[in-house]
C-alpha positions, 0 to 999 in steps of 0.5 A: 458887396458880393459881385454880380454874378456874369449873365449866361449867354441866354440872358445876354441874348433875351436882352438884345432881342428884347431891345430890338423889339422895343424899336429903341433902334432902327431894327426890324423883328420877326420870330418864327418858329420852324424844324423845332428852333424858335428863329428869331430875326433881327435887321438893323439898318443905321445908314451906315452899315446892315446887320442882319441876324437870325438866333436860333433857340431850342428849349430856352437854349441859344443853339445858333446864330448867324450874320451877315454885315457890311464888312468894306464898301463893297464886302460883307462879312456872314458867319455861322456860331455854333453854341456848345460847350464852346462857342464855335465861329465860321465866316466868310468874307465875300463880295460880287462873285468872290470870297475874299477871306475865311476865319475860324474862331473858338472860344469858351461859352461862358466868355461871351459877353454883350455888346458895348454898343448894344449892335450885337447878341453878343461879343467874345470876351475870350477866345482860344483861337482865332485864325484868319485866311486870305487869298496867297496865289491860288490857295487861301492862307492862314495869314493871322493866328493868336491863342489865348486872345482876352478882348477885355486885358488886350492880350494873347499870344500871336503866333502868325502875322505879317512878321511873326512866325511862331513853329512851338509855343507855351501860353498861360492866361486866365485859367487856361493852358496852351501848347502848339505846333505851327506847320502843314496845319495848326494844333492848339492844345488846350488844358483847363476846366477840360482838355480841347485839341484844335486842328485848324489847316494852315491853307485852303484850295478853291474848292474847300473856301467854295465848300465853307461860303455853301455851309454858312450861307445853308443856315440863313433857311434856319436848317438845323442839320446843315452841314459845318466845315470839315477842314475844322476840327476840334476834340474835346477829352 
């Protein structure tokens, strides 16, 4: 019996919206359209955490979503996806007054994949980079980075955590190739169905965290030409 083909990232998405107008769970459901996007917005509110996401959709392509969700008791964790080619993620962590963490995610569109527990979208099966910032003195550091990250076999290659420092790497996994170099920024060369560099920065100052919480928060109005952060940068051959 042949395999049954993956669902696009469209598909995995008309799902979850059409559950969460079915009111099989505690969701709240509006649709409008605006600047040339069909916004979709889903609240799911199960008394234990607040899921809050607006997916924007352009000629039956997803084009963007954004969410904001309880992270800890008193934080939140809001991002921005941008779909292309890649599936392109920008959050913040934030509270009363302060932010409290930045991540950078980048992963191949057709890796996405639903939700287990069908709380999502979507959820990233693979991914190229992940990179994790926190508060170190008056910069916010990279303080965690793997490549070549598969969510479904566990695996990746870490290069910056608690104890591990990695300054040159070689990956291989699943189809694709991986090459960086770890000093003042992060560069991940990527070699597979295409060749991607990505630049990502290994510190971030006040300003630039102030400037990346303004660019995710500009899409909760459903703006298609808010700006995303510079301090990214991601080149494709």
């Amino acid at each position: 019996m042949a395999a049954k083909p993956k669902p696009t990232l469209e598909e995995i998405v008309d799902e979850y919206v059409q559950r969460a107008r079915s009111k099989l769970r505690p969701t709240e459901y509006d649709r409008q359209q605006k600047n040339g996007l069909t916004l979709h917005h889903v609240i799911e509110n199960d008394e234990f955490r607040i899921l809050d996401h607006i997916i924007a959709v352009k000629d039956r392509r997803v084009e963007w979503v954004w969410r904001s969700q309880d992270f800890w008791p008193t934080d939140q964790l809001t991002d921005i996806t941008i779909a292309g080619v890649d599936l392109r993620n920008y959050g913040v962590i934030h509270g009363h007054n302060r932010i409290s963490g930045v991540k950078f995610t980048i992963g191949p569109r057709h890796y996405a994949g639903p939700d287990p527990d069908a709380c999502l979208p979507y959820v990233n099966d693979y991914l190229h980079l992940e990179a994790h910032y926190r508060w170190d003195d008056d910069e916010m550091k990279l303080q965690r980075a793997r490549i070549g990250v598969d969510f479904i076999t566990k695996d990746g290659l870490t290069l910056r955590a608690r104890s591990v420092e990695v300054e040159l790497a070689r990956f291989w996994n699943l189809e694709f190739r991986y090459r960086s170099s770890l000093g003042s920024r992060l560069l991940v060369d990527v070699d597979g169905d295409d060749q991607i560099r990505i630049d990502v920065p290994t510190a971030l100052n006040r300003d630039e965290v102030r400037e990346i919480y303004q660019n995710v928060m500009a899409y909760r109005e459903g703006n298609p030409d808010a700006a995303l952060p510079s301090q990214f940068a991601v080149e494709r051959e």
